[in-house]
C-alpha positions in Angstrom: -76.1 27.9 -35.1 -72.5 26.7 -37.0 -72.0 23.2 -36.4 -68.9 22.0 -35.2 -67.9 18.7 -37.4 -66.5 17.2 -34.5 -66.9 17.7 -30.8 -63.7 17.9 -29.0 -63.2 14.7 -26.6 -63.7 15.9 -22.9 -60.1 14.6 -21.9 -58.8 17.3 -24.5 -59.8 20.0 -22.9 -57.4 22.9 -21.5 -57.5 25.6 -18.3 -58.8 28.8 -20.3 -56.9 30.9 -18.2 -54.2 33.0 -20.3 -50.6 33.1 -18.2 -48.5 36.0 -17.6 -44.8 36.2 -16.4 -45.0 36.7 -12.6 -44.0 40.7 -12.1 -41.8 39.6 -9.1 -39.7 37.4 -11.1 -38.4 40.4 -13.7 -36.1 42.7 -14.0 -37.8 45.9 -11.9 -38.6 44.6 -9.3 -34.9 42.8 -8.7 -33.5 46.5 -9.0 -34.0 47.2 -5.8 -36.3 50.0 -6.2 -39.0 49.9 -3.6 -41.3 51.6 -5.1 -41.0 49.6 -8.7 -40.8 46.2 -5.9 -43.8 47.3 -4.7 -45.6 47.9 -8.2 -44.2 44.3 -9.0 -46.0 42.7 -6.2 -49.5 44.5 -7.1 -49.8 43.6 -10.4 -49.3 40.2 -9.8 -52.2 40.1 -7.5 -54.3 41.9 -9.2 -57.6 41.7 -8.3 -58.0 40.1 -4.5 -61.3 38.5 -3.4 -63.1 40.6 -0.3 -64.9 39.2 1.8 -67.5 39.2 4.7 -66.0 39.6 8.7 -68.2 36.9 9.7 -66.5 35.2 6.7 -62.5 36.6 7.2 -63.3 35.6 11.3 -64.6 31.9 10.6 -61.8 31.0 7.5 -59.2 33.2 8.2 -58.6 33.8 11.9 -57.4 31.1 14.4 -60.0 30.0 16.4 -60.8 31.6 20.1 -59.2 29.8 22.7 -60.6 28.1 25.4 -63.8 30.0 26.9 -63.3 33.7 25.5 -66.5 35.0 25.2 -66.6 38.2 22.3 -69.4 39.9 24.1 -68.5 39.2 27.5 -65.2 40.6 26.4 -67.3 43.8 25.4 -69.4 44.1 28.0 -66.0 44.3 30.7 -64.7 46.6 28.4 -67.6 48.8 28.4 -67.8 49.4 32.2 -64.3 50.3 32.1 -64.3 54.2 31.7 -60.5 54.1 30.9 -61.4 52.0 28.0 -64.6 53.0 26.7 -66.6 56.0 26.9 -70.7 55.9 27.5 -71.3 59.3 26.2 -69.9 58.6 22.8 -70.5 55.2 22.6 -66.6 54.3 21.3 -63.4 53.6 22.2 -61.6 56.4 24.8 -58.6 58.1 23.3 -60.6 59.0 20.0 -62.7 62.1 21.3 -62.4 63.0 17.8 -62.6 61.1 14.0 -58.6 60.4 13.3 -59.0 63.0 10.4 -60.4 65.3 12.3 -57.3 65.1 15.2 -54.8 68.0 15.7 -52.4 65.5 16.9 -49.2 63.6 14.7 -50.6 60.3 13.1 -48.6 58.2 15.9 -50.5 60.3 18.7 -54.0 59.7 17.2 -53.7 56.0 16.7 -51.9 55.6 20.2 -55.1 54.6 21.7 -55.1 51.1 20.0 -52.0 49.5 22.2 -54.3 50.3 25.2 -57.4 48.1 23.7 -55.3 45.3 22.5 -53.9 45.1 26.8 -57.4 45.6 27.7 -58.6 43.3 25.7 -55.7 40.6 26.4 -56.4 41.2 30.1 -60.3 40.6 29.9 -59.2 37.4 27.2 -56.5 36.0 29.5 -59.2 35.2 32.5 -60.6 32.5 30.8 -58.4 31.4 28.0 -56.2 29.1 30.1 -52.6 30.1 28.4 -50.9 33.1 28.3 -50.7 35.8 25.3 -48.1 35.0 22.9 -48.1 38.5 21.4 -47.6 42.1 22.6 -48.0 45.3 20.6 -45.5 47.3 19.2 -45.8 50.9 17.6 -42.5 51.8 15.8 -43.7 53.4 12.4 -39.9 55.6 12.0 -37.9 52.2 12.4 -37.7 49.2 9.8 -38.3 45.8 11.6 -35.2 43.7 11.7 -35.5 41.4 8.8 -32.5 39.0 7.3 -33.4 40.7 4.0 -33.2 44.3 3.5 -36.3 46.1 3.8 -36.9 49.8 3.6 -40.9 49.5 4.5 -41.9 51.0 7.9 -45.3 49.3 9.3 -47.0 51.9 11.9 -47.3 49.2 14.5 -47.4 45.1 14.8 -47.7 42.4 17.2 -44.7 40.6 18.0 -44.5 37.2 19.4 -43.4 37.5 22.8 -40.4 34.8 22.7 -39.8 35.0 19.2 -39.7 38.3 18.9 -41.2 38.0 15.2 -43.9 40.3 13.6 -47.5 38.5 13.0 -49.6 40.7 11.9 -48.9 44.4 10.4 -50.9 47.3 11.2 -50.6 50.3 9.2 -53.0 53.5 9.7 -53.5 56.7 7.8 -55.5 60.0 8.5 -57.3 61.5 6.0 -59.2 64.8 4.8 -63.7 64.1 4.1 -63.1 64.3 0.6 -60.1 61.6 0.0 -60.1 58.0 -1.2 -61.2 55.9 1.7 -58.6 53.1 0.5 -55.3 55.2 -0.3 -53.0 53.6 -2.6 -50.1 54.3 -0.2 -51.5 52.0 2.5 -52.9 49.2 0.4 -49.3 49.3 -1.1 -48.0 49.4 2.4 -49.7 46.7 4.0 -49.1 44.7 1.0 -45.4 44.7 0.5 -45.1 43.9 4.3 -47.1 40.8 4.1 -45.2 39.9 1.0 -41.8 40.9 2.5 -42.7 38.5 5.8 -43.5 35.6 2.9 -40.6 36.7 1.1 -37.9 37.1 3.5 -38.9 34.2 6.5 -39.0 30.4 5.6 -41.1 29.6 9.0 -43.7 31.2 7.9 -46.5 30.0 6.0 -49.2 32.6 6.5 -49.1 36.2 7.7 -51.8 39.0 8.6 -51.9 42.4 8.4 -54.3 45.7 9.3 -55.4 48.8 7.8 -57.1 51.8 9.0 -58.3 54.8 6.9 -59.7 57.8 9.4 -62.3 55.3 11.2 -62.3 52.6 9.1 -60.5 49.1 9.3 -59.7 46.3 7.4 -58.1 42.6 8.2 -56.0 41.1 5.8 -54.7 37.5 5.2 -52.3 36.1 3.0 -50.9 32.5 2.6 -49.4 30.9 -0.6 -52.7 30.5 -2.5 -54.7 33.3 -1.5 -54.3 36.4 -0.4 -58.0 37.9 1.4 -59.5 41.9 2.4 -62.1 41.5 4.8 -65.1 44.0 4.2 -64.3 47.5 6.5 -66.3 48.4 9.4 -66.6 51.5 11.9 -63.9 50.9 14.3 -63.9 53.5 16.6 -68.0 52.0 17.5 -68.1 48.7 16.1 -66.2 47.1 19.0 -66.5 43.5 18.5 -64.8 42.8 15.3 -61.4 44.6 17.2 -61.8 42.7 20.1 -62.1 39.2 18.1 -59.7 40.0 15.9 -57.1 40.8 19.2 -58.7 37.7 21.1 -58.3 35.5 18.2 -54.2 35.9 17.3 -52.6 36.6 21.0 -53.6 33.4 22.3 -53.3 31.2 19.2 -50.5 28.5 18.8 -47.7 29.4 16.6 -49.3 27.2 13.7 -52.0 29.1 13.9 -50.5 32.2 13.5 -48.5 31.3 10.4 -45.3 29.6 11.8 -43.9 26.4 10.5 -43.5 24.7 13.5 -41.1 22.2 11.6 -38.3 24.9 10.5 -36.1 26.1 13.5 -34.0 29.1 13.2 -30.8 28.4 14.8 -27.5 30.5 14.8 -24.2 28.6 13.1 -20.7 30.2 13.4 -22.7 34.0 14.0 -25.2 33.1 10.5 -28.5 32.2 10.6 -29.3 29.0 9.7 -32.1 26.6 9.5 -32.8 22.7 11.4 -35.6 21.5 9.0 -38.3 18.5 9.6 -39.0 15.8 6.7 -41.6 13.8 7.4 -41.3 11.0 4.9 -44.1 8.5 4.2 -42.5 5.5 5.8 -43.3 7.8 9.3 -39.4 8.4 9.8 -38.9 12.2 10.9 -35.6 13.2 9.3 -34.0 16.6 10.6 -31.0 18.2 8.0 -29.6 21.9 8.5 -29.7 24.8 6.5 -25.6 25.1 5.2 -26.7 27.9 2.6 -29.7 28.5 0.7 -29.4 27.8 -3.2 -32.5 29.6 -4.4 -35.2 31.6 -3.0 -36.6 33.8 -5.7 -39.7 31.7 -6.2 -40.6 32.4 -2.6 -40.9 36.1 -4.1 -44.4 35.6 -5.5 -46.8 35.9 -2.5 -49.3 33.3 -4.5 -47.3 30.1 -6.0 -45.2 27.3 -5.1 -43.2 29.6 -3.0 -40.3 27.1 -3.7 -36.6 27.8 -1.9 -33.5 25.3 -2.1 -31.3 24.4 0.2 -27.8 22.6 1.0 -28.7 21.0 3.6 -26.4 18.4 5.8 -27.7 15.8 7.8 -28.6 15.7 11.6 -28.1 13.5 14.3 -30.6 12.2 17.1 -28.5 14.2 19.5 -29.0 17.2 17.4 -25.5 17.6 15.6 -24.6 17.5 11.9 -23.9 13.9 11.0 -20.1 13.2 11.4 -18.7 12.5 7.5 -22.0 12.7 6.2 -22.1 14.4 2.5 -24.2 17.4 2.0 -27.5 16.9 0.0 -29.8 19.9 -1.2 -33.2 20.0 0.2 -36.5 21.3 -1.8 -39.1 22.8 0.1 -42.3 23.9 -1.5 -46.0 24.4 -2.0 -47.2 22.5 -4.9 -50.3 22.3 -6.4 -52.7 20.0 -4.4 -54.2 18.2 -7.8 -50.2 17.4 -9.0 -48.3 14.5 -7.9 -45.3 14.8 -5.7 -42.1 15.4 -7.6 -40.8 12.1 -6.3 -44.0 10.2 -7.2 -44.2 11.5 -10.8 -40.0 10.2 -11.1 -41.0 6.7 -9.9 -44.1 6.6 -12.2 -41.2 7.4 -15.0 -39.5 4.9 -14.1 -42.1 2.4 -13.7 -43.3 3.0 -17.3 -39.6 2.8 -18.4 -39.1 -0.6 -16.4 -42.1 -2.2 -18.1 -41.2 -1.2 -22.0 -37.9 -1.0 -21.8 -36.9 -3.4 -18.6 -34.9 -3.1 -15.5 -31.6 -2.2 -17.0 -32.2 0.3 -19.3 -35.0 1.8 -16.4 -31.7 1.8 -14.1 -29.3 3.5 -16.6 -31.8 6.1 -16.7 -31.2 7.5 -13.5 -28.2 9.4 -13.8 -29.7 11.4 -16.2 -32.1 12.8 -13.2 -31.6 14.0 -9.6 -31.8 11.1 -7.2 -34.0 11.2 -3.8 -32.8 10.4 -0.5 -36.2 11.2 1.2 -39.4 12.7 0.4 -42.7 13.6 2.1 -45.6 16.0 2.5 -45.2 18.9 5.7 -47.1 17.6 8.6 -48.4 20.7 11.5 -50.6 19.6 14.2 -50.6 16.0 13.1 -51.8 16.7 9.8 -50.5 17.2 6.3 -49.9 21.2 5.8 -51.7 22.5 3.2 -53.7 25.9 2.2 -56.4 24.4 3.4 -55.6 24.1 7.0 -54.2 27.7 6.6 -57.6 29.0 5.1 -60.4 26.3 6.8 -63.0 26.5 4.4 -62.0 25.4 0.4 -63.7 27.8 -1.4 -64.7 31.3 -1.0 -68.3 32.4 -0.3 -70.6 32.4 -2.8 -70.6 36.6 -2.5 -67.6 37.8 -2.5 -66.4 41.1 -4.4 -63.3 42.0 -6.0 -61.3 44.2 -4.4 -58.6 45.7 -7.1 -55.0 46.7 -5.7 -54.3 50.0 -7.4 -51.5 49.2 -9.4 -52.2 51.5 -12.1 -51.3 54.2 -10.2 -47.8 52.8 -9.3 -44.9 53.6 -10.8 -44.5 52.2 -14.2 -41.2 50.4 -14.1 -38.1 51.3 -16.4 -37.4 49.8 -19.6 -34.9 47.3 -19.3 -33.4 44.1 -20.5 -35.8 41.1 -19.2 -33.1 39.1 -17.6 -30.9 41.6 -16.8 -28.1 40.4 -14.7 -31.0 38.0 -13.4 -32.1 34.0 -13.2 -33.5 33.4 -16.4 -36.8 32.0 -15.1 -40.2 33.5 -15.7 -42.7 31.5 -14.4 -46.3 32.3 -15.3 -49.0 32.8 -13.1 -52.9 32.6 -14.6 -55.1 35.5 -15.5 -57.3 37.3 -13.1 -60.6 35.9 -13.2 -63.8 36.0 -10.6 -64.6 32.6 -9.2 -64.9 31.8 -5.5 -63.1 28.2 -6.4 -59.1 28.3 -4.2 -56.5 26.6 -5.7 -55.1 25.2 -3.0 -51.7 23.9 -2.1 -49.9 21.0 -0.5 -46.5 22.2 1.8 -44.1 18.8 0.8 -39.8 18.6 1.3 -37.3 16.6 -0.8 -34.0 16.0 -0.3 -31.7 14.9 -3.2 -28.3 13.3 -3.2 -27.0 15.8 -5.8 -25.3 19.5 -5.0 -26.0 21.0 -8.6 -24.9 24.1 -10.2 -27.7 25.3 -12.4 -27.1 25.9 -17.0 -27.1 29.6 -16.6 -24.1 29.8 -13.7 -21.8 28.1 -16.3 -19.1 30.3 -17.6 -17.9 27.9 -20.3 -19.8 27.3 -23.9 -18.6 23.8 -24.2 -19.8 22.7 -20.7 -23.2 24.5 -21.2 -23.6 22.3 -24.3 -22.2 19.3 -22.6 -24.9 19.8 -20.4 -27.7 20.3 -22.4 -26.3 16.8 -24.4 -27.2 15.0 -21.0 -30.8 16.7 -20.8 -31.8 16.5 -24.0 -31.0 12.5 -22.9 -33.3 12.8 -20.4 -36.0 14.5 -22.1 -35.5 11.8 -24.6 -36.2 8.9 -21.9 -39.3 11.1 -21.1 -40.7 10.9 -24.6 -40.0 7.2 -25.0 -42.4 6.0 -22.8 -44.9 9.0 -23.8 -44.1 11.8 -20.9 -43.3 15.5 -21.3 -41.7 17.5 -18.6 -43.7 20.8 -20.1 -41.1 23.0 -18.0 -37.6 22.8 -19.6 -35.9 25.7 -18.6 -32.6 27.4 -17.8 -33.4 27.0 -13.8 -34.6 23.1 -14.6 -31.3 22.2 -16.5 -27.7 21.3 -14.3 -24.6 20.3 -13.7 -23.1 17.9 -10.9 -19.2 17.1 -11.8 -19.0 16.0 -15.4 -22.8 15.3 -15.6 -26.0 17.4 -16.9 -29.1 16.5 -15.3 -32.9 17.5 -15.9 -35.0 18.7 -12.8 -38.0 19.6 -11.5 -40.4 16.9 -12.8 -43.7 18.1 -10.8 -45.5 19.8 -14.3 -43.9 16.2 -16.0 -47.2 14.5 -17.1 -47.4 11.0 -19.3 -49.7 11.8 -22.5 -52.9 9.6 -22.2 -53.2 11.3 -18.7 -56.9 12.9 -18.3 -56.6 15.3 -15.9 -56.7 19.0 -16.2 -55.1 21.5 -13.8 -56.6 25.4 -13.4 -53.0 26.7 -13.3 -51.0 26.9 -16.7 -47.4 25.5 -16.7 -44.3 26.8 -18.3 -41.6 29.4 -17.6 -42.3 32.3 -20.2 -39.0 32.7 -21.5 -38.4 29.0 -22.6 -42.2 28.3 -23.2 -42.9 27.2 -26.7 -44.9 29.5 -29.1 -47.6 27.2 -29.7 -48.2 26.7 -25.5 -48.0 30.4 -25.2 -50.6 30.9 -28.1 -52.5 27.9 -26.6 -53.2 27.1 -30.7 -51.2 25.2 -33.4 -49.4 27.5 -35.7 -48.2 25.2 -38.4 -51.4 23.9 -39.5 -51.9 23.6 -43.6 -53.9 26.6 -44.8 -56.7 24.5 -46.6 -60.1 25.5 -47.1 -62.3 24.1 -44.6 -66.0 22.2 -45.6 -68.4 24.3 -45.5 -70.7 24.9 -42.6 -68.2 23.5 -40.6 -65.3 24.4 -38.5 -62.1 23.7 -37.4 -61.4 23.8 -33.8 -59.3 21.4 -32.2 -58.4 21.8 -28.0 -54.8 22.6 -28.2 -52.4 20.3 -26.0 -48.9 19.9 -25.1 -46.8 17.8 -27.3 -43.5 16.6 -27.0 -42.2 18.8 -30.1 -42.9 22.1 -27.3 -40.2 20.3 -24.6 -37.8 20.2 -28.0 -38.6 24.0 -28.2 -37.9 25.2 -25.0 -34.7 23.1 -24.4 -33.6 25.1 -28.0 -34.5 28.0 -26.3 -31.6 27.7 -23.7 -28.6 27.7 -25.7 -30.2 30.8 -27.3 -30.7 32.7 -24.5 -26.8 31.6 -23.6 -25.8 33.1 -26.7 -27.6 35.9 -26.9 -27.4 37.1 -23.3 -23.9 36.4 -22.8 -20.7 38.2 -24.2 -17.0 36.5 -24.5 -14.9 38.8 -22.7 -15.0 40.4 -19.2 -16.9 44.0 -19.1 -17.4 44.0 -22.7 -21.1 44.6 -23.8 -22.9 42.6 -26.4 -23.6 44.9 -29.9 -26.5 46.7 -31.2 -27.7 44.0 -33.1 -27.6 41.5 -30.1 -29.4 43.3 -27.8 -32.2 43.9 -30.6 -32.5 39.7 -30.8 -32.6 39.0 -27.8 -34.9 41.2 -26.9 -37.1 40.0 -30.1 -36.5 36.3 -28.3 -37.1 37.4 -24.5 -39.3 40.4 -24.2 -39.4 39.4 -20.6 -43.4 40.0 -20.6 -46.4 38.1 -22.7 -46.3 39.6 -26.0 -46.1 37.1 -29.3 -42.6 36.4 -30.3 -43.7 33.6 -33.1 -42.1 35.9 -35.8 -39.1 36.5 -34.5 -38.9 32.3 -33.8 -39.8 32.0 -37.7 -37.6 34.3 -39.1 -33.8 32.7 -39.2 -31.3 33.5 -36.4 -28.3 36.4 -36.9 -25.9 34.4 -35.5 -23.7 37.7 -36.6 -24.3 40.0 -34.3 -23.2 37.6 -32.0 -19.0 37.5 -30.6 -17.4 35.6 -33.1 -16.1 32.7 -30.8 -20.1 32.0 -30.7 -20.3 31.7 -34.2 -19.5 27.7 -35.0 -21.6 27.2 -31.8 -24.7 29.4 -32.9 -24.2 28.3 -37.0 -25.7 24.5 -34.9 -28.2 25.9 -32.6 -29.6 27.4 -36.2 -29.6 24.8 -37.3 -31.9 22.8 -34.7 -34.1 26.1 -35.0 -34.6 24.9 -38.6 -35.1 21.4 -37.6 -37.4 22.1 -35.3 -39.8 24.6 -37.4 -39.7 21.7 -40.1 -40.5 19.1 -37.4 -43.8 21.7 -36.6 -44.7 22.2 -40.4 -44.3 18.0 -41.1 -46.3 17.0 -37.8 -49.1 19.3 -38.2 -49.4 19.2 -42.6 -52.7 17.2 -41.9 -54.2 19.2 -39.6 -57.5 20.1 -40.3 -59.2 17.6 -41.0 -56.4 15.7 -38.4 -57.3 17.4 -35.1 -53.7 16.7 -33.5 -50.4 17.0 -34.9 -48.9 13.0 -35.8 -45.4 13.9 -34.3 -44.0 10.9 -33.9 -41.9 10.8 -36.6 -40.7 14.1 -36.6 -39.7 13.8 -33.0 -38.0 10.9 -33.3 -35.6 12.3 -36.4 -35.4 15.6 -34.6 -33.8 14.0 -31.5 -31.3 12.1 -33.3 -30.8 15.5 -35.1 -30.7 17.3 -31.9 -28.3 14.6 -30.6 -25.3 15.2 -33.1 -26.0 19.1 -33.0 -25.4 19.4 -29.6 -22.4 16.9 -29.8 -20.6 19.1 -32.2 -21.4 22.7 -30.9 -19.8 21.8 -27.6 -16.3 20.6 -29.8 -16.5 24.1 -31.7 -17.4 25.9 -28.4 -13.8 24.8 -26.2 -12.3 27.6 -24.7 -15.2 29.9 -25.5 -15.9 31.8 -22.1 -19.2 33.2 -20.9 -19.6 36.7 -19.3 -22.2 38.8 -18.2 -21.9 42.4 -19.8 -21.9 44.7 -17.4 -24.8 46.3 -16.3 -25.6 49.6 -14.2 -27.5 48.7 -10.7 -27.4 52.1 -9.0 -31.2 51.3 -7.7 -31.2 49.9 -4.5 -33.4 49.8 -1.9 -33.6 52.8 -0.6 -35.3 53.6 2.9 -36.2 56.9 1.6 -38.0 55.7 -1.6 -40.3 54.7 1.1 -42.1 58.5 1.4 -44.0 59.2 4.9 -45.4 62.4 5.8 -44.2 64.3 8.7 -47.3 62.6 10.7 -49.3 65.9 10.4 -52.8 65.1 9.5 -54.6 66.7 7.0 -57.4 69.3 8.3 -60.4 69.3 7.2 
């Protein structure tokens, strides 16, 4: 066996999972085409764990209430002819097999709102509350959603005060010889648990049925998992039914999925939101919802699920705070081995204090959003996390893989990858079988700062203005050894006359140890080398023989310098100087060379030098700079890494510390060439919206056998 001629340190080590952009966060499925949403929402899924019912009933479900009893439940049920029938040992209503009924798919699968009374009556003797849910069969009508939605479930149960869907319920008839999994239902039931996820920010988990001829599934979804319970016989296996009924109408609201901490209230005829911080000094802070910012991280049913808000403060007595500015509030699910976003700011600071003292540590601020309050979700007296959502860490030890069918969706039209859209990619890890769940910890903060984010700019020389005050910031974070490892468009703004740099929760300080399974970095600003996950600029020598050269790859601050140069590219290439115009030929070939918008190489198109050219010549001074950073910056790769092997990490501190006072002037005088340059969008074609009847039902005829 070849002998490696040094062992890589432990603490070196990287996640071997390979990212991928996140499908919901490109360009088909923000068309508005169902059925390219729903191929979006697969694929990033992928493969989902299934799982045993004892399993899905023990982790999954709320727990019974009070003294229900399953097979008491079931033996009541039994005696009741109405209910069940002794000759054929099942359910009454289903004298036939679903796919065998003569009778229109609502008809056949009628039967099921009488068990789920029957069982609620039998439940509700001994559970001491009432039910909270009632069932509702409406599969030609859309449920009323504050986002538009074209998906039709066949039936769900609604909270009774609420009036909210918790669990969706969709059911299909089919001939002997068909799939007993169609891909129209998985697809169904799938896009309606995302769409609750999506659309609702009370909610923090959601559940969902299907039924194919006589056999049933029970879904779960929440924001690190999404679970498919094994299927079972339910027209004569009673008892999973009847827990699965018992189990959700009696349960709190937290059980079922709501945030008991977000209130949806009604302001001037909009819908608006009184939100909860819980901060770690104990104080309960309320603030209201005055628009939301950004929700299209909430899009990806497994993440951070993150969604902004400006937010105003509220009084004891329940009313916005009289004169009080507006703030912007951040609510979302991070990772539970990262650091609060707060936390990792005051660590910067801290380290900036110590080598640097209180002054400069101070000055630093404004270069960063500032917190008025911060704290971790608490439901039911406890901090929120996955983990109370799913009550068991880790799956069982024998789980399967259940694969979501997107290969037979449709495949998705080509199309610019950030077509009229938030340049933000963010990449979710590879599919891979291990019963280990990542879970996540639900946390708020609310900042001082009302921001307007690099890519809303319409005006060159404020873009660059900004970028001058990030790349400040990201040059505090180096001098005390930190990189933020997730400088993007989204993560870069503007308050008044200021650029600030956001969204410190990757931000991690260099001698740090630990290791996180989930891969950081939003594609289209990601740095070659993190994408690769191997340094590219290494010298070509000949190696020692019988030994090799493998050195664990990790982030430097040279890949921060990277993706902040990859901003004011994507401005320039994306953007065009006059209204409706459309960028040329050659500039839609570039930038779709820089941002394929999916994860394919684009290290030769970052080696080769930029056409500033093709680009509208107002952009040209401004671009002729950003070139020449790109050439900085290659050079700063070739001159860290010229020792590497037998060096097994790049010696970049000298080249980062001439390419930021490089990158300093550079941006400096692209801003004065870029005054009274404007930024549009070219016009783009959206005819695809979503479109009820992309949604294709049959005419509830089952097919005979």
């Amino acid at each position: 066996m070849e002998k490696q001629c040094t062992p890589p340190p432990k603490e070196l080590t990287t996640p071997d999972t390979v990212p991928k952009p996140k499908q919901t966060s490109l360009a088909a499925y923000r068309s508005g085409d169902l059925a390219l949403g729903r191929t979006a929402v697969l694929r990033d899924l992928g493969d989902i764990p299934s799982v045993s019912l004892d399993y899905f009933k023990s982790a999954a479900l709320p727990p019974l209430c009070g003294q229900i009893n399953i097979d008491k439940i079931k033996q009541s049920l039994q005696r009741d002819a109405d209910i069940w029938s002794q000759a054929s040992t099942q359910w009454v209503g289903f004298a036939k097999e679903p796919k065998d009924s003569e009778k229109s798919e609502d008809m056949t699968f009628r039967p099921l709102s009488n068990i789920f009374d029957a069982v609620v009556r039998e439940a509700s003797k001994v559970a001491n509350t009432k039910t909270k849910l009632r069932f509702v069969s409406r599969p030609s009508e859309s449920p009323l959603s504050e986002r538009s939605n074209a998906t039709r479930p066949d039936a769900y149960l609604l909270l009774v005060e609420k009036k909210s869907i918790d669990a969706q319920l969709n059911k299909k008839n089919h001939a002997k010889n068909s799939n007993p999994d169609s891909w129209n239902d998985i697809a169904k039931i799938v896009w309606s648990l995302h769409h609750i996820m999506r659309s609702d920010p009370c909610r923090r988990a959601t559940f969902g049925v299907t039924i194919e001829n006589t056999s049933m599934r029970f879904w779960f979804t929440c924001r690190a998992v999404m679970l498919v319970s094994e299927s079972f016989n339910f027209l004569t296996v009673s008892k999973h039914l009847i827990y699965f009924f018992s189990s959700l109408a009696f349960a709190n609201d937290h059980e079922l999925g709501w945030d008991p901490t977000i209130r949806r209230v009604c302001v001037e005829g909009k819908p608006q939101y009184d939100i909860t911080v819980h901060t770690d000094d104990g104080e309960k802070l309320v603030y209201q919802t005055t628009r939301i910012i950004s929700d299209y991280n909430a899009d990806a049913l497994r993440g951070r699920g993150t969604r902004i808000f400006e937010v105003c403060p509220m009084s004891p007595d329940g009313k916005p705070m009289h004169g009080a500015e507006p703030g912007v509030l951040k609510d979302c699910w991070r990772d539970s081995d990262r650091d609060r976003e707060d936390t990792i700011l005051e660590k910067v600071f801290t380290h900036l204090r110590d080598k640097k003292g209180i002054e400069q540590a101070n000055e630093a601020r404004k270069y960063f959003l500032t917190v008025l309050a911060a704290g971790n979700v608490m439901v039911d007296g406890k901090i929120d996390g996955t983990d109370s959502l799913l009550r068991v860490s880790n799956l069982p030890t024998d789980f399967t893989s259940y694969p979501l069918p997107a290969d037979e969706s449709p495949r998705a039209r080509p199309t610019r990858s950030s077509e009229g859209l938030t340049p933000s990619f963010p990449c979710a890890p590879g599919s891979a079988k291990h019963s280990k769940v990542h879970h996540r910890i639900h946390c708020r903060l609310v900042f001082e700062e009302v921001c307007q984010p690099i890519y809303e700019l319409r005006s060159l020389d404020t873009v660059f203005e900004t970028l001058q005050d990030a790349h400040k910031a990201l040059e505090i974070l180096h001098s005390v050894d930190w990189v933020h490892r997730d400088v993007s468009a989204g993560n870069v703004l503007r308050v008044g006359r200021m650029g600030k740099l956001a969204d410190l929760e990757y931000a991690k300080h260099m001698d740090s140890k630990t290791t996180h399974e989930v891969r950081t970095g939003t594609l289209e600003f990601m740095a070659c080398e993190v994408e690769a996950q191997k340094y590219l600029f290494t010298a070509h020598r000949p190696k020692p023989k019988g030994r090799t050269f493998k050195p664990p790859f990790r982030f430097n601050p040279l890949h921060d310098m990277e993706s902040i140069w990859w901003i004011p590219t994507w401005v320039l290439y994306y953007h065009v100087d006059q209204d409706g115009s459309q960028p040329s030929s050659g500039q839609s070939t570039w930038f779709t060379d820089y941002f394929p918008g999916r994860h394919i190489s684009r290290t030769n198109a970052f080696l080769a030098h930029m056409d500033y050219e093709v680009l509208p010549a107002s952009f040209h001074r401004a671009a002729h700079e950003v070139e020449d950073m790109h050439q900085e910056l290659v050079t700063a790769y070739f001159n860290s890494e010229k020792e590497m092997p037998p060096v097994e990490e790049p010696a970049y501190t000298e080249p980062l510390e001439n390419l930021h006072s490089l990158f300093t002037q550079y941006f400096k005088s692209a801003a004065e060439y870029s005054r009274g340059c404007s930024l549009f969008r070219p016009t783009v074609k959206r005819p695809h919206q979503e479109d009820p009847l992309l949604e294709t039902r049959d005419n509830k005829q089952p097919k005979l056998v």
